[in-house]
Structure formats: structure tokens, C-alpha cells
N, C-alpha and C positions, 0 to 999 in steps of 0.2 A: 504494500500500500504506500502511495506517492500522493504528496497533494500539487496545486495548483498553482499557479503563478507568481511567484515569487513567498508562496507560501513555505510554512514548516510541520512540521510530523505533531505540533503541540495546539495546532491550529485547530481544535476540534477532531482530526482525523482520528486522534487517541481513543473518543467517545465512540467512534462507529469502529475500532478496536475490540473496544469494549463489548460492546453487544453480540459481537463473532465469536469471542472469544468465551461470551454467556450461552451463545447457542452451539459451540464444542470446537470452535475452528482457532486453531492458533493465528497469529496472525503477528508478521515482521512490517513495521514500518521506519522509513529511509527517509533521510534530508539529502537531497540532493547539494554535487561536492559543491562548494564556494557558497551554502546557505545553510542556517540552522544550526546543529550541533555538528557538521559534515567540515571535515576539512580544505583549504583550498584558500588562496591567495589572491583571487579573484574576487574579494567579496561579492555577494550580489548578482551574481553573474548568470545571464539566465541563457543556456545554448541548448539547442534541439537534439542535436546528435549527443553531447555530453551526459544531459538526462537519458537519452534513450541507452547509453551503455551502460550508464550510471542502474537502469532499468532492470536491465539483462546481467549485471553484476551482481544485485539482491536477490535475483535468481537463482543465479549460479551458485551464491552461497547458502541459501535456504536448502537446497540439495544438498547440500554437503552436509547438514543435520544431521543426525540417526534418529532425533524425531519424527522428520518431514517423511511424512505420506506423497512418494514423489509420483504416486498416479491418483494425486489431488490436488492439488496445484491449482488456485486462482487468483487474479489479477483485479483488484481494483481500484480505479483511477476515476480522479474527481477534477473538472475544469478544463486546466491545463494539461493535467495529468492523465486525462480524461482521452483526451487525443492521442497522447501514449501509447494506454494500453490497447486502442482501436490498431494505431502502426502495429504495437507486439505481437497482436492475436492476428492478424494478415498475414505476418509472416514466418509462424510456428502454430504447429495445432497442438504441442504439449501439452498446452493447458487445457483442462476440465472446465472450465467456464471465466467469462469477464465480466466485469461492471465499469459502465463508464459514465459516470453521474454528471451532470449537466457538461457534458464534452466540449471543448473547443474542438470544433472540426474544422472549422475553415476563414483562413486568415482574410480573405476580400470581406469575408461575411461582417467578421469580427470589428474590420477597422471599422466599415459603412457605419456599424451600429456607434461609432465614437461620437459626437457632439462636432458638428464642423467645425465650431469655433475652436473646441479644444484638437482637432486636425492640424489646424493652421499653425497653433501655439506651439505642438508635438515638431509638426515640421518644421519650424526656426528655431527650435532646439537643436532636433535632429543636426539642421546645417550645423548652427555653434560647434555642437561636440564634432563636426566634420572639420570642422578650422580648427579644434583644440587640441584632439587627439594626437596629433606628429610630435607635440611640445609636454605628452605624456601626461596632460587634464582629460580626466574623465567625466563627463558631464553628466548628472544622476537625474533621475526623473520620481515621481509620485508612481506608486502601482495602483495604488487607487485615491481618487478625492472626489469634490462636486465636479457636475456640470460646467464646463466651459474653465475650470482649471486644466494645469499642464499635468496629465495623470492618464495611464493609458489604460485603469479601468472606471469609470467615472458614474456614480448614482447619485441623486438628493437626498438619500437615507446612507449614505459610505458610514457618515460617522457613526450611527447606529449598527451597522456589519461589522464594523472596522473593529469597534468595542466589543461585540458578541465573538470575533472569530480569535482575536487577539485578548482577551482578558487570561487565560491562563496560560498565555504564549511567554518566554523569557529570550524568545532567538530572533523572534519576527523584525524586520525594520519595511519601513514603507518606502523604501527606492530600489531602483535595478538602473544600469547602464542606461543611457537613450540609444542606443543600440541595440538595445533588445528589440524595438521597432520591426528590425532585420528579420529577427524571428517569426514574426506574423505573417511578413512578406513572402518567406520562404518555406512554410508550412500549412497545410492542410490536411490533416491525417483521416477526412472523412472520406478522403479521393478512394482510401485501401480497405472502406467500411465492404466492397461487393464482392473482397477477397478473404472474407472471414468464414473458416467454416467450422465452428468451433461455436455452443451457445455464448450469446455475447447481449445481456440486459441493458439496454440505454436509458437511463434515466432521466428525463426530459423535464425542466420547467418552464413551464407555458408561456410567461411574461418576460421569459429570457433575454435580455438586451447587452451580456459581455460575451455569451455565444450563442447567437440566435437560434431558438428552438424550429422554425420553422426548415430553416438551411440543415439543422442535424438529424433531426426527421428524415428529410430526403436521403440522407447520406442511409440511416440507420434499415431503412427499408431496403435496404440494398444489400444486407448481410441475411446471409440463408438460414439464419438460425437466433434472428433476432428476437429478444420478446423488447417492448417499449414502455416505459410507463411512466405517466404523464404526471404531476404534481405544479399544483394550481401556484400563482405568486412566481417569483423572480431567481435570479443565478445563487444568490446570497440564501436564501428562507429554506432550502433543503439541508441545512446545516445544524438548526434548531428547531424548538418549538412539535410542532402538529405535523410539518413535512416530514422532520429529521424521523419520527417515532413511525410516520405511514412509510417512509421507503425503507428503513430498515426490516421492517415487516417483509415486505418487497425483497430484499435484497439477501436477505437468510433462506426466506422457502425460495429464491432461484440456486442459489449454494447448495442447498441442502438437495433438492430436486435432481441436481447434476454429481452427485457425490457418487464415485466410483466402488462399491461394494466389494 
């Protein structure tokens, strides 16, 4: 288990730990390197291909357990992370089942949904840090704020998420590279959703505006072994509350549904 966008393992991810863990499944979560409790030099540093070894790395050592049920094996990934495990299960059918909860799928989808205003702001950053970086300034950005601030995931309630996802966080900080940009440009992991053939649960939030639900839908209908399930309200309200307690429902009897006997 991996979280999201500049997220960490403490960010709530621990609570749906929890619950896996009450219903009999052990369960390994990672900070990805240069965030969290994860080491690396880079602080902040958010690269596609690094996470996804970084990915395939927590794998490979979970196998090496004498615990691990290695024809049990499931993946799930929330957001950012989301995306992820959709790439992982494309291209290995190891695993017995995925979850991939409000997924980023697709990086055109992603930016459209930005605030133009805060577009604009993003992109005369972006230049800055293009004039700064030879003279070894790294220029930081918000991962999330309001509307029409410089932040590249932006809600009217952020401060109310922000506080809910981060209260028992001690690793989280709110910037990444303005480079990370790069990364939305250069990823859409919903393109590899019609190469999955392995059950793979998407968990969808209807009012979704940091990874449009409607864009991931299409994608998810396109894996042969999809189930979907929808949860009313925003990217954030899957996290706690009435959603957090109705998808884990969700998300156990798909686990346990797919457990290899």
C-alpha cells in the first residue's frame, strides 16, 4: 500500500491498514524514496518511474517474508498511487487482485480540471524554476491550496482535507518540485487500464475534480475484470467519515472474494 501525491504512509493510509488487517490480511505500507520516513536526498521529489520501482521493490520484499502468502498478493493504491497500481497490474498478473481508489488516470484530464487562473500562475513558475535550475535553485510549489492559488491540487475546503489527512501525519510537508508538472505531462496510467487481466476494483468519486471521475470510468471499463464503485462527494471525503467506513466494506469483501484457497 502507497499513497498519493506527495503524500505519506501516516496520511490516513494506516487507518485502511487497519481495517485489512481486522479483517485477516496483513498489510506492508511504503513512503516512497525522497518522502516521508523513506530515505533520499531529493527531498520532495515526486518521479513516475522512481515510484513505480520504488513499487515493484515492496514487492519484491514482501516475498521474501516467510509470512507472505505469495499466491495472495494484493495491491492497493489510492490517487496518485492509484495510477500505479492500474500500470503494475497491466503489466504482471501475479497478483490476486487490485484497488485503485479515486485513481489518477490521466494527466490532460487532470490538469483541465486545474483552475485557469491557477494554470497560468503554475506556468510562470514552471518558467522561473526553468531560469533557476542551471544556478542549482529549486523552485517549490503548494500540493494543494485554494482556488486560483499556485498549488497543483486546489479545493475551497483544502484547509479542511488538509487538516483531516495530515492531523496524525509527522512527515507530510505541502510542496514538491515545480517540476513535478513534468509528471502529469508525461503520464496516464488509465491508457494500460484494457491490458489488465487480473480483478482490479476502481473506486470512483462522483464529484471528483483532482482526477476526474468521469475520464476514469472510461478508462476502468476497459479492464476485463473490473468491478466499479461509485461513492457520492469528492477526491478528499473517501478518506473519512461515511465514505471511508462504505468503501472499506467495499474493499474487504472484493479481497476476500478473490483470496486464493
Amino acid at each position: 500500500m502507497a499513497h498519493g501525491l506527495g503524500s505519506t504512509r501516516d496520511m490516513r493510509l494506516d487507518e485502511y491498514a487497519y481495517k485489512f488487517s481486522q479483517a485477516g490480511f496483513s498489510c506492508f505500507l511504503f513512503d516512497y524514496r525522497n518522502n516521508g520516513d523513506s530515505k533520499g536526498e531529493k527531498r520532495y521529489r515526486i518521479n513516475v518511474k522512481e515510484q513505480l520501482e520504488d513499487w515493484r521493490s515492496a514487492v519484491y520484499f514482501v516475498k521474501t517474508l516467510d509470512s507472505t502468502d505469495t499466491d495472495n498478493i494484493f495491491l492497493f493504491g489510492t490517487s496518485f498511487s492509484g495510477g500505479h497500481v492500474i500500470t503494475l497490474a497491466s503489466e504482471s498478473s501475479e497478483y490476486r487482485g487490485v484497488i485503485a481508489q479515486c485513481p489518477y488516470t490521466d494527466g490532460a484530464a487532470s490538469i483541465s480540471a486545474v483552475p485557469f487562473i491557477t494554470q497560468i500562475k503554475l506556468f510562470a513558475v514552471f518558467c522561473t524554476g526553468c531560469l533557476t535550475k542551471p544556478f542549482g535553485r529549486e523552485i517549490m510549489v503548494r500540493l494543494a491550496g485554494k482556488p486560483g492559488k499556485t498549488a497543483l491540487m486546489t479545493d475551497k475546503r483544502y484547509e479542511y482535507y488538509l487538516d483531516m489527512m495530515t492531523r496524525d501525519s509527522v512527515t507530510f510537508k505541502n510542496t514538491t518540485p515545480v517540476f513535478t508538472i513534468l509528471e502529469f505531462l508525461k503520464y496516464s496510467p488509465g491508457k494500460n487500464a484494457g491490458k489488465i487481466k487480473i480483478p482490479i476494483l476502481y473506486g470512483i468519486c462522483e464529484t471528483d475534480t483532482v482526477a476526474p471521475a468521469k475520464k476514469s470510468v472510461k478508462y476502468a471499463e476497459k479492464s476485463e475484470k473490473a468491478t466499479i464503485k461509485y461513492y457520492p462527494r469528492g477526491h478528499f471525503d473517501v478518506y473519512d467519515g461515511e465514505n471511508f467506513q462504505r468503501a472499506m466494506k467495499d474493499y474487504i469483501e472484493f479481497f476476500k472474494s478473490h483470496v486464493k484457497c
